[in-house]
N, C-alpha and C positions, 0 to 999 in steps of 0.2 A: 394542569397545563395541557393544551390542544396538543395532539400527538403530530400533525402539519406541521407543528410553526416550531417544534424543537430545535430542529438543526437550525434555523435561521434566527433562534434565541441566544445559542450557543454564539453563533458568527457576529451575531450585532453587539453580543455582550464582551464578546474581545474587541471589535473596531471601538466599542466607547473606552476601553482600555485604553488603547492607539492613540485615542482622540483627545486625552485628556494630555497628552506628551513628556514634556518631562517633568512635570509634578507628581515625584515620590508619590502615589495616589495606589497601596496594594490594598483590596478589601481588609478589614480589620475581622480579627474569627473573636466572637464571645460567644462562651459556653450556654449564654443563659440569653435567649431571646426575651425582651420585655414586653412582646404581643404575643401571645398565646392564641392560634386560634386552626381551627379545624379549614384546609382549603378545598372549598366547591369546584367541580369540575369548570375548567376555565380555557381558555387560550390565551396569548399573548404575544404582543408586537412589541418590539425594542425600538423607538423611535431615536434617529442618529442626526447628526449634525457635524460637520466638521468644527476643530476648534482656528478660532479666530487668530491664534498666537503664531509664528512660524517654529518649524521645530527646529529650523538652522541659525536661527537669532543667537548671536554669540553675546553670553553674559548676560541671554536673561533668567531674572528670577525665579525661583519658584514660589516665590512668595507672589505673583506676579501674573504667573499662570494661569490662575483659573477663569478661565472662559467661559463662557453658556455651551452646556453638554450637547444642549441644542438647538443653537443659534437662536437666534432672534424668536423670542416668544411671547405671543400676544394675547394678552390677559384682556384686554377690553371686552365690555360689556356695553348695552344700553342701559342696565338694569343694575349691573354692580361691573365695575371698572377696575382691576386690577391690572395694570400697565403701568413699570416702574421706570423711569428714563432720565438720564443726568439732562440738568438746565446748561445753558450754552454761558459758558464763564470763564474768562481772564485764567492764562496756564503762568504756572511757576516757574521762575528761569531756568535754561540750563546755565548760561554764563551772564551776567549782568558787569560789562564792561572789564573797565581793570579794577580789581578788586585788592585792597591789602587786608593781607589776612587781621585777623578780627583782634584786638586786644583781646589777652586770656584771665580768668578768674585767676584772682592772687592764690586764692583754695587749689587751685589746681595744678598737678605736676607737672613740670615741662615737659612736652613734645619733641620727639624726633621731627625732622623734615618730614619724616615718610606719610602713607596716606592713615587719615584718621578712621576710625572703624566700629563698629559693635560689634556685638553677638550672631558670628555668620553672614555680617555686613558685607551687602553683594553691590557691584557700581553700577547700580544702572538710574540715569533720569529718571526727573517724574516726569517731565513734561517737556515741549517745546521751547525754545529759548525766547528770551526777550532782553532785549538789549538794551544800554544804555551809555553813552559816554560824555556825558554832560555832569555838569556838578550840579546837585539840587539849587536853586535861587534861595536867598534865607527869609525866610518864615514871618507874617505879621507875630505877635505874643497869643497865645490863646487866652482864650476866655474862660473866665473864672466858672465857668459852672456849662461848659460847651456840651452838649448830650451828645451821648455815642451808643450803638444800639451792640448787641452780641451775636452769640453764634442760633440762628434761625430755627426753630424749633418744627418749620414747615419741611420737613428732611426726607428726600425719598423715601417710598416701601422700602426699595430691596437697600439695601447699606451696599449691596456689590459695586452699585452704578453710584455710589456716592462720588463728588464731583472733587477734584485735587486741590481745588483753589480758588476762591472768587469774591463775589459781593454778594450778602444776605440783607434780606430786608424784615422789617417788624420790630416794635417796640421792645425795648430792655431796659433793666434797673439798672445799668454800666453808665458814670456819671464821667468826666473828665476834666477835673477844676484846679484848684490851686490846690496842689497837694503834695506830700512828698514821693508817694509813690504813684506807679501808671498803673491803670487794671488793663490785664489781658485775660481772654475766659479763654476755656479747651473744650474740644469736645475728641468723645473718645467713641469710636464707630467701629462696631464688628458687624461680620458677614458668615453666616454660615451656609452652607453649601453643603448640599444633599444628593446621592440618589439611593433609593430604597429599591430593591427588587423580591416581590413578593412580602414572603414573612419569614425571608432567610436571611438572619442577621450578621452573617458573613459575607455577604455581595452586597452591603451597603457601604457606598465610598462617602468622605465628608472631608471637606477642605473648611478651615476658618482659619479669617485675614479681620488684619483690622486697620487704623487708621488713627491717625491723630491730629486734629486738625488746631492752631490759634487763633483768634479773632483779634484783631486789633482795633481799638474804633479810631476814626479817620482823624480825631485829633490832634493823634499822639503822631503824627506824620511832622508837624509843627514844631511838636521837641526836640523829634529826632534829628530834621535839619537845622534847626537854630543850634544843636549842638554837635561839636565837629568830633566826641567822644563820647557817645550815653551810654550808659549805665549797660553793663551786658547780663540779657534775659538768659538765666539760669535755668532748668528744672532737672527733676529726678523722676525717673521713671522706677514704679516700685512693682514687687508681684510681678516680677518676668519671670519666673521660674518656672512658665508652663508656654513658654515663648521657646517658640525652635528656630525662628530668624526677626531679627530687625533692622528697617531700610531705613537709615535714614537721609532725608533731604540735602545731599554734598554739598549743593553749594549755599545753603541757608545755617547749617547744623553740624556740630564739631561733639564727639564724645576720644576719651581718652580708653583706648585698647588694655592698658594694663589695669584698667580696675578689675577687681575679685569677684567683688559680690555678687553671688551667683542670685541675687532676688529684689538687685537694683542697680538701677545706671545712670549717669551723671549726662547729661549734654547741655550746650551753651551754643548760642545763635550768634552767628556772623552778621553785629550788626549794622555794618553799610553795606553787605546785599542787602540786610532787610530794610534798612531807610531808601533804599533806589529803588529796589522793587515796589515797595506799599507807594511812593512817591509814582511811579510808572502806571501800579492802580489808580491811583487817584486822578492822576492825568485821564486815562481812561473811563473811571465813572465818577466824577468830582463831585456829581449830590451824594454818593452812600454814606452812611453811617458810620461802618465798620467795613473791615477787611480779612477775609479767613486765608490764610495760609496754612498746606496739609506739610506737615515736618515730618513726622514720621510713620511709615504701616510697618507693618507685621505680620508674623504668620503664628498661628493658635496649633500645639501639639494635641491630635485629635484619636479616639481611641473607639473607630466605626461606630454604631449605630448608640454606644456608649454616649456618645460626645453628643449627640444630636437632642436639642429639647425638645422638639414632637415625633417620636413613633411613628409610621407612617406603614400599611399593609394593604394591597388592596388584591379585587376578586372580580374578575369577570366571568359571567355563564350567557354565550352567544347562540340564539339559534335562529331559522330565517323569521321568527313572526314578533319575538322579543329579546331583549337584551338586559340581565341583571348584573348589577353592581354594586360591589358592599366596596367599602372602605374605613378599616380600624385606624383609630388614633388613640394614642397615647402619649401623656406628659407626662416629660422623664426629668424631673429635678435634680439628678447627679448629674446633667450634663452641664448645672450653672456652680456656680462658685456663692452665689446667692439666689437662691427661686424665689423666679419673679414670675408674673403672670403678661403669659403669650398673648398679647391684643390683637385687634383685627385680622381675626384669621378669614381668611379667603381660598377657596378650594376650588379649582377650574379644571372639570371635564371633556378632552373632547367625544362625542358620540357622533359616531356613521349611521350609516343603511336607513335613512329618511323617519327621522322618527317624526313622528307622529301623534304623541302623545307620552306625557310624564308622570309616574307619582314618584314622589319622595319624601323618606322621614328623614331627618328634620324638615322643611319646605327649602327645596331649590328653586330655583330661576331658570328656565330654558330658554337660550336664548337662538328662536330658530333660524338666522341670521349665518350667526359664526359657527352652530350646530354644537354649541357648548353648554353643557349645565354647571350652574356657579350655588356654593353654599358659601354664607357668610357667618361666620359665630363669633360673637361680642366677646368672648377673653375664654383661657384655659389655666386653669395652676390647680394646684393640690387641693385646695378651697373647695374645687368643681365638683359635682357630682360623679361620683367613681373614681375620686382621685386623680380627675382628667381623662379619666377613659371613657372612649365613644367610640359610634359607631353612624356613617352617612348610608343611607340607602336608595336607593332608586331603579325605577322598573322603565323601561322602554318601550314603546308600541312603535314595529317598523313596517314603511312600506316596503323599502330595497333592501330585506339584510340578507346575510346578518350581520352584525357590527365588526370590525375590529378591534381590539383592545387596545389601547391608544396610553399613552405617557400623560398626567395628571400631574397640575403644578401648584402648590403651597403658597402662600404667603402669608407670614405674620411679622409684631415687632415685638418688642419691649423694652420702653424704658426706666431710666434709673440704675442700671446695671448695665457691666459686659460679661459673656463667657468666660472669657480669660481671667475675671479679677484683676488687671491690670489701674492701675493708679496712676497720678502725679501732685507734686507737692513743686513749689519754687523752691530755690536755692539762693541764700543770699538776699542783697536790698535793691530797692530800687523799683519794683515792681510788687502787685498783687493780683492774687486771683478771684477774679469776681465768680463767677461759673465754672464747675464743671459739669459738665454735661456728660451722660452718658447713657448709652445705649444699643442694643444686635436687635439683626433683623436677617429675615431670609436673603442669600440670593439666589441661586438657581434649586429649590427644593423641588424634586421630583421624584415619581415613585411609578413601578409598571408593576403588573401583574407576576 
């Protein structure tokens, strides 16, 4: 570490403390770092951002919390594009008219009046209201073999910016005909969230959140109205048992507080919000196929640099004529419940002081524009050479240095898998499940010197 920039290491490493507000977020200390590596004389800048969230917001989450460490950050490229951003889509009620509450599974206990809840279940919206006080009109009969498409497999990078609610578009095996039951598919969406400092595996924080979203395809809007009782959609959430909170959707979603089981959980959808609202989409975009409603998110119990599927180290050595930088990686399989292999990873440097010229092993991209070098590597898991272990490097020719050491940001996915091992099965008739979907991805992964 530059001997200059200490104190101002020290000061920006508590403001990102500050910054992060009230998400429980203390460094995690593991005895045994899983990058091993010798550090080159270096310096280093702690790049800050305030967080977006207020910290006098009463009743919000912390499930909820996590923000960009630092603000808005721009992956674009000419050459390789990393820039992850939610599409502009239809939000989830807070109230949708007057509503009576939902006939309950005969399976299930009676209810107090009181408010219904889960595990650490906190009140807060998902979204902006949309209203309704009209009765739906009733419905032509659907057709016998009507196509309905699923949940969009075109899904942001980061999973943080994943969207609460909308219309997806692209073909799917999801059919809707004369049949006794309705298919609904899930998709189940985690985000993890990184910062690494150095190769001290005690100063690295990690938040993981996740999501759960339904697809309904547009035809079953037809049953719902022609019928003034349908069938109420059941499921079971299994594998919470590394679940520290779950939010679910108030006014879409009902679970019962006195269940036990500490490794699953019972909810049931309220369903004339859900026939008004999908009826209110469909008003809104009447060619879609389907319909995704986000039910419930989550927060992931994380245990620092343990919990994180890539390692992350890096190194800066600054002086006025060049600039070198290493950066170690490592796949760390104990952070999945299942190892899977990390795709599209993307690696985005910024460099100062006029460079002028680049080598690098593996081969990056300089793009002298944004003043950023980007590595791309086609997939990492145990399979890999070294177990997944590697190493990026690149040399600098400057005109104006020497550089400053700058914040470095990650992105990768993978699907077929979540961190958490989190599941669902339906409860009950009436319904089936065409898909589920599942899959994590980065959201804010960063790492400083």
């Amino acid at each position: 570490m530059h001997p200059n920039n200490s104190h101002h290491t020290m000061a920006s490493l508590d403001e990102l403390k500050v910054s992060i507000g009230n998400i429980t977020l203390s460094p995690a200390i593991s005895r045994h770092s899983p990058v091993q590596m010798n550090r080159n004389s270096s310096s280093e800048e702690l790049t800050k951002s305030k967080s977006s969230a207020s910290s006098n917001e009463k009743g919000t989450s912390d499930l909820l919390a996590w923000d960009p460490l630092f603000g808005g950050l721009s992956l674009d490229s000419s050459s390789a594009s990393l820039t992850s951003s939610s599409s502009a889509r239809p939000t989830t009620p807070l109230s949708v008219g007057t509503i009576v509450p939902p006939p309950r599974p005969a399976s299930r206990p009676k209810l107090t009046s009181g408010k219904l809840s889960g595990i650490n279940e906190i009140p807060r919206p998902f979204s902006p209201p949309v209203t309704s006080n009209t009765s739906p009109p009733p419905a032509a009969p659907l057709a016998r073999a009507e196509s309905s498409s699923s949940i969009s497999s075109s899904a942001s990078l980061s999973a943080a910016n994943t969207p609460t609610v909308g219309v997806s578009r692209g073909p799917s095996p999801v059919s809707l005909g004369n049949q006794d039951t309705l298919p609904v598919a899930v998709a189940l969406t985690e985000s993890v969230n990184a910062y690494f400092k150095g190769a001290d595996p005690t100063k690295c924080i990690v938040k993981i959140t996740g999501d759960m979203t339904i697809s309904f395809p547009s035809g079953i809007i037809k049953v719902f109205t022609s019928n003034p009782s349908p069938a109420v959609l059941c499921f079971r959430v299994k594998n919470i048992s590394r679940l520290e909170q779950i939010l679910p959707n108030a006014q879409l979603v009902f679970s019962d507080p006195s269940q036990c089981d500490s490794n699953t959980k019972d909810f049931w959808m309220n369903m004339q919000a859900v026939t008004v609202y999908l009826k209110k989409l469909s008003e809104q975009n009447p060619a879609a196929s389907y319909y995704n409603v986000d039910v419930l998110k989550y927060q992931v119990s994380s245990n620092g640099i343990q919990s994180t599927p890539l390692n992350l180290a890096t190194y800066w050595k600054c002086s006025a004529g060049t600039t070198d930088l290493r950066v170690d990686y490592k796949y760390n399989p104990e952070a999945m419940v299942i190892p899977s292999v990390l795709s599209n990873i993307q690696v985005m440097v910024p460099v100062d002081g006029g460079v002028t010229n680049m080598q690098s092993l593996p081969p990056a991209i300089w793009n002298a524009e944004q003043m950023k070098a980007f590595w791309k590597l086609s997939g990492v898991s145990e399979k890999s050479e070294n177990g997944g272990s590697g190493t990026l490097r690149a040399k600098f020719d400057l005109s104006e240095g020497p550089s400053k050491p700058t914040t470095l940001a990650v992105q990768f996915l993978s699907e077929g898998s979540t961190l958490s091992g989190v599941d669902i099965e339906l409860v009950g008739t009436g319904y089936r499940l065409s898909l589920v979907k599942k899959r994590f991805a980065t959201g804010r992964y960063l790492a400083d010197c």
